[in-house]
C-alpha positions, 0 to 999 in steps of 0.5 A, spaced: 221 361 148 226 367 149 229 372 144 235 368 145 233 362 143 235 359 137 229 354 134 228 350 129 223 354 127 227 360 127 232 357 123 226 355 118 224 361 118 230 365 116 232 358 111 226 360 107 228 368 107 234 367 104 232 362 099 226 368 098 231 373 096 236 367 093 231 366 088 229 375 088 236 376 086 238 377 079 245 379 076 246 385 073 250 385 066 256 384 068 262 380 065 269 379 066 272 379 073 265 382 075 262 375 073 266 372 077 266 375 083 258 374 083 259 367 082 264 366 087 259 370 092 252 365 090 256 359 090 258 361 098 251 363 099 249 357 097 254 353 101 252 356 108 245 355 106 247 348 105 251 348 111 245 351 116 241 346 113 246 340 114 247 343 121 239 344 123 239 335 122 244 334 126 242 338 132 246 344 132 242 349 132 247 354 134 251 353 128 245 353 123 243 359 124 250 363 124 250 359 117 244 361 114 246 369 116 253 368 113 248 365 107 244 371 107 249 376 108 253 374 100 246 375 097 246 382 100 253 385 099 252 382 092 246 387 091 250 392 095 256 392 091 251 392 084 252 385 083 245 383 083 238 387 082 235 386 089 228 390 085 227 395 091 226 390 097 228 393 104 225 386 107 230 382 103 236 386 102 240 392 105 239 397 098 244 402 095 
């Protein structure tokens, strides 16, 4: 298999990343149209992570693994912008 290969296993692997750093992630105090934001920004994590996983079963390899990015992608702009507490890890996030 290729680099360029989108797999099963490759969606697999970074599904259980981003669930990893789904449930590493906490809120930091914020109230008001803060917690809004980060509300907002959860919820589409976990629809695109819904997404790639109904698009997994459906064969759609492709799309499943741009899903789970676009997942992946809400939980680390949260934590960039200092709406979630991503603990110091640089495996999971891109830190402040």
């Amino acid at each position: 298999m290729s680099e360029t290969t989108v797999s099963i296993e490759l969606v697999e692997k970074y599904l259980t990343l981003t669930e990893e750093a789904r449930s590493k992630a906490t809120p930091i105090a914020i109230v008001g149209a803060d917690a809004e934001r980060l509300e907002s920004m959860l919820r589409m994590c976990d629809d695109y992570a819904s997404d790639a996983r109904h698009f997994m079963h459906e064969g759609d390899l492709v799309r499943a693994f741009g899903a789970i990015n676009y997942s992946h992608a809400w939980l680390d702009a949260a934590v960039r912008i200092g709406l979630l507490d991503g603990h110091g890890d640089d495996r999971l996030f891109t830190l402040p």
